[in-house]
C-alpha positions as CSV (number, residue, x, y, z in Angstrom):
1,X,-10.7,-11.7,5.1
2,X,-14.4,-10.4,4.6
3,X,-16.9,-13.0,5.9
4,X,-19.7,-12.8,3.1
5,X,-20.6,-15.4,0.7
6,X,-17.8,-16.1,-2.7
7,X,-19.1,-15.1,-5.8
8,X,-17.8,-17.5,-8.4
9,X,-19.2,-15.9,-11.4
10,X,-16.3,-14.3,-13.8
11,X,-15.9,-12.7,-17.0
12,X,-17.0,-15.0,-20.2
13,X,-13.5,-16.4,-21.9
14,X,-12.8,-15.1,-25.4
15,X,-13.3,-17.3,-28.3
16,X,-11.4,-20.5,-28.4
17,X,-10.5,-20.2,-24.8
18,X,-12.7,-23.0,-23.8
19,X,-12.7,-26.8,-26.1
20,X,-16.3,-27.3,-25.2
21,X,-15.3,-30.9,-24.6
22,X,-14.1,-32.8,-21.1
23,X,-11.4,-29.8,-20.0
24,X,-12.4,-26.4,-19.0
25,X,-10.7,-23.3,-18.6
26,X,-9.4,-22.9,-15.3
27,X,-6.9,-19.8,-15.2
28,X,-5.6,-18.0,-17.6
29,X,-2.3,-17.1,-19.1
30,X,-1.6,-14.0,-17.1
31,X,-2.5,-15.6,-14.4
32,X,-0.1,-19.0,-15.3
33,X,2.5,-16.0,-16.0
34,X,2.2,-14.4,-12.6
35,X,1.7,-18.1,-10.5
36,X,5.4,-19.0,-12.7
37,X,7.4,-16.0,-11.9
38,X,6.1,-15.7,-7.9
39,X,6.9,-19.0,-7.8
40,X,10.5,-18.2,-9.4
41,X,11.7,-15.4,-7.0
42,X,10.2,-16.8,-3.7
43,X,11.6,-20.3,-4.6
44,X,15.3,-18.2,-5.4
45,X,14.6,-15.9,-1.7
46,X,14.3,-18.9,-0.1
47,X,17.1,-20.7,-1.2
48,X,19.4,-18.0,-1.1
49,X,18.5,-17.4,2.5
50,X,19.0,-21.2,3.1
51,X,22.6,-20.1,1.7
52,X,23.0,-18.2,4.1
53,X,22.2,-19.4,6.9
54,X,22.6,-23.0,6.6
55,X,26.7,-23.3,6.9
56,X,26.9,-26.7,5.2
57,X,25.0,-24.8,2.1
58,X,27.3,-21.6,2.6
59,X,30.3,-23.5,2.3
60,X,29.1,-25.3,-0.7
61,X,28.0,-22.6,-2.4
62,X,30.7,-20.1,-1.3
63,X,30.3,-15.9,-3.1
64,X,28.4,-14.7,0.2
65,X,28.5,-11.5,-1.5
66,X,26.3,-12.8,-4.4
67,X,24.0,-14.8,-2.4
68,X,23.5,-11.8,-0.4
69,X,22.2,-9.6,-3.4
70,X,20.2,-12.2,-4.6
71,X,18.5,-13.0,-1.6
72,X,17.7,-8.9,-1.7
73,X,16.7,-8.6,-4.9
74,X,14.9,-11.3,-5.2
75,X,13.4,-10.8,-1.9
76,X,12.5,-7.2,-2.9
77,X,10.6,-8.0,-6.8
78,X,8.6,-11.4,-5.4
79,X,5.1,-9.0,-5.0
80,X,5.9,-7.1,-8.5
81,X,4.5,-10.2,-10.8
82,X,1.2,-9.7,-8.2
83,X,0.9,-5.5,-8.7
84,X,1.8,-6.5,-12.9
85,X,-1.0,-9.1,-12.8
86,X,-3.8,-6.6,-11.4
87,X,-4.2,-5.5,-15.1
88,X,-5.7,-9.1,-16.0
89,X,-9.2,-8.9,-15.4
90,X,-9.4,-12.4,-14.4
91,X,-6.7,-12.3,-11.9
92,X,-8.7,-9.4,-10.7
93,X,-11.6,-12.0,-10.0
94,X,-9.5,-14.5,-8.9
95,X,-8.3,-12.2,-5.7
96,X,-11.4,-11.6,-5.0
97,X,-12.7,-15.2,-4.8
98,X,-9.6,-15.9,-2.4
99,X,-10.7,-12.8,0.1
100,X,-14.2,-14.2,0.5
101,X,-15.0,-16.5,3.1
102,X,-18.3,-18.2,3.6
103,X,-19.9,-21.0,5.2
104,X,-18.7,-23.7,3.1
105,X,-15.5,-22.6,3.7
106,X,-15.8,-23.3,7.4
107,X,-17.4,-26.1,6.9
108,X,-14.5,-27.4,3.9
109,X,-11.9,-26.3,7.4
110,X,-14.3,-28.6,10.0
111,X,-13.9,-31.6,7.8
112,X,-10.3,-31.0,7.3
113,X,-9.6,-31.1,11.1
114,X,-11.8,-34.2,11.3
115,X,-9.5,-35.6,8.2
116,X,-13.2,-36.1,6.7
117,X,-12.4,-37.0,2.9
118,X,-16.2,-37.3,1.7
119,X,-16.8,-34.9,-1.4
120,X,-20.0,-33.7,0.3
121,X,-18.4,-32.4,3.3
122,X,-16.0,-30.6,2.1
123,X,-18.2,-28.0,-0.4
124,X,-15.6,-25.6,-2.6
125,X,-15.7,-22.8,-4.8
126,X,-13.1,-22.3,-7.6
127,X,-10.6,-22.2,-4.0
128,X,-11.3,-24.5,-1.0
129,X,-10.7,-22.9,2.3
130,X,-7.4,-24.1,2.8
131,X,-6.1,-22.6,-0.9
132,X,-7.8,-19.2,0.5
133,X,-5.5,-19.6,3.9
134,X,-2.8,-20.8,2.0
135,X,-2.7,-17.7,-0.2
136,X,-3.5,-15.0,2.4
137,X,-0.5,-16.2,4.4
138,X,1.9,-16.4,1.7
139,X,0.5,-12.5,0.6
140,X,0.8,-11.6,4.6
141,X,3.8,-13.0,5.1
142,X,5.9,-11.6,1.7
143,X,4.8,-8.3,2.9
144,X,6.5,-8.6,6.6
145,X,9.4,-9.9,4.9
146,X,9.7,-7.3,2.7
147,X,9.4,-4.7,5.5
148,X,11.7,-6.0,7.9
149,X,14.0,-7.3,5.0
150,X,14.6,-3.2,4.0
151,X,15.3,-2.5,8.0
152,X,18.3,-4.9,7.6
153,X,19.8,-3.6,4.1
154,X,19.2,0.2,4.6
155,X,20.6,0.3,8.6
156,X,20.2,4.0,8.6
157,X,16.4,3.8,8.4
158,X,16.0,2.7,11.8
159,X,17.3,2.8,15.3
160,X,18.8,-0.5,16.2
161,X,16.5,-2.2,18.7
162,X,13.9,-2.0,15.7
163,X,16.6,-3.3,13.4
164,X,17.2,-6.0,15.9
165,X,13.5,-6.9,16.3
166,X,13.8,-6.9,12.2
167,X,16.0,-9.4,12.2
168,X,14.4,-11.7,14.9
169,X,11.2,-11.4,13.0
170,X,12.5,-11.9,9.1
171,X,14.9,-14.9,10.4
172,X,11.5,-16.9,12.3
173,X,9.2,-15.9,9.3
174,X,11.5,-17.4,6.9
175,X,11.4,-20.4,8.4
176,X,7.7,-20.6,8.9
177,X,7.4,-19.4,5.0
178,X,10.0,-22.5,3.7
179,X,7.7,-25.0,5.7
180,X,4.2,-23.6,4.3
181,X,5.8,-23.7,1.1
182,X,7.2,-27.4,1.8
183,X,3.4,-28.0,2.8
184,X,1.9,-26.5,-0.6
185,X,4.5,-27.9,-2.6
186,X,3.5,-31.1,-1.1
187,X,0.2,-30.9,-2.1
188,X,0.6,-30.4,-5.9
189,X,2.6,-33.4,-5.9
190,X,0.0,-35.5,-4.4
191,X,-2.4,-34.2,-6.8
192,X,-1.7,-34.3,-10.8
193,X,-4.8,-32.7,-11.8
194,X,-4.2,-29.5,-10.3
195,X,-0.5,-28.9,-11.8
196,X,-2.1,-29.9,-15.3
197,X,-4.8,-26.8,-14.5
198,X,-1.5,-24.5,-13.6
199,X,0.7,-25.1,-16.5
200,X,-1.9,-25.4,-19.0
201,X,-5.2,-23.3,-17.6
202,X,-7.4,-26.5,-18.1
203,X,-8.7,-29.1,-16.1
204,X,-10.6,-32.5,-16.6
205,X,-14.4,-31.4,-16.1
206,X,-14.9,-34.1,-13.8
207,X,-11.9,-33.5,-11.2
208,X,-13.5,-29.4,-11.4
209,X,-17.0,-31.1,-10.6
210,X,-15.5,-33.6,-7.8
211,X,-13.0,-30.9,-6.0
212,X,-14.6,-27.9,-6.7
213,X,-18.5,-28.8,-7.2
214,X,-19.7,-25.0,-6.0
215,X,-17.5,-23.6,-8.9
216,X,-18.4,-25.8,-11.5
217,X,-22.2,-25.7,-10.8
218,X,-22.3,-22.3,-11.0
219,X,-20.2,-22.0,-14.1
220,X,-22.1,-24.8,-15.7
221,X,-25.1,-22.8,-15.3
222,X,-23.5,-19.8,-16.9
223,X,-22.5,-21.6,-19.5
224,X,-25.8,-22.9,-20.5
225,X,-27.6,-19.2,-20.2
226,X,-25.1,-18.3,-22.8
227,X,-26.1,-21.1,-25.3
């Protein structure tokens, strides 16, 4: 991640986009489109792998065979609704919020550690620190499965101590992935707000202003200079 300051300004909604009233927009529809269908094929890689290496679940579920190619598959398309998305101008923005890191994003991770709860300590752009984490990780990690998950279907493509290494790697990972995403999972339960802002692109204006006061302040501003 580049350490320089997050710019939070982003492209002017279209007409109608925002109510004007105590919700504002938050993320748009190609970006609620490509959060849905991630969400769809890691959740289905995940639990196919679980399938197949969990023998209570394999026995359950039985049709190795099929697990198998959906694990693969699904394993395989989870970055395409990411490289679809890089048309949407505001998912553009959006990645490029989560790949700056600035000061009150260290300062958002030192209150964390101390479990410091207080608003004022923990300052936030449109993504607090841990968001930005969360979703460098979860980019990171796809990637490594992906790599290592292609030295395990096509064996030809390496010799076998790097198909070996392959598997130690993709079989660790996985688990490490299924826990972060127990972890973020977790998280939306525990706050309402948020899943409201994922599946319908607003959010109260005052849950925006209380988790996310560095975006809001700086939207509000834009706002005005428009009127």
């Amino acid at each position: 991640m580049t350490p320089q300051p997050e710019r939070t300004t982003a492209p002017a909604p279209r007409a109608g986009e925002r109510d004007g009233g105590s919700r504002v927009l938050r993320f748009s529809p190609a970006e609620r489109w490509i959060h849905r269908t991630t969400a769809l094929l890691l959740g289905a890689c995940v639990v196919s792998a679980a399938c197949l290496y969990l023998p209570a679940l394999a026995e359950l579920v039985g049709r190795r065979a099929l697990v198998v190619t959906v694990h693969e598959w699904t394993g395989i398309l989870t970055p395409l609704p990411v490289l679809l998305g890089l048309v949407s101008r505001a998912f553009r923005a959006d990645l490029t919020r989560l790949n700056r890191f600035g000061p009150h994003d260290r300062r958002w991770l030192r209150a964390a550690l101390r479990r410091d709860h207080r608003p004022q300590e923990r300052p936030a752009g449109k993504f607090n620190a841990g968001q930005k984490l969360y979703a460098g990780y979860i980019a990171g990690a796809v990637l490594v499965m992906a790599g290592t998950g292609l030295l395990m279907w096509f064996t030809g493509l390496a010799p076998l101590v790097w198909r070996t290494s392959a598997t130690f790697v993709h079989d660790w990972l996985a688990l490490a992935i299924g826990i972060v995403l127990l972890g973020h999972i977790g998280k939306a339960l525990a706050d309402p707000e948020a899943r409201r802002g994922m599946r319908t692109g607003r959010v109260e204006r005052a849950w925006a202003a209380r988790e996310h006061p560095l975006w809001r302040t700086d939207e509000d501003a834009r706002e005005r200079r428009e009127h």
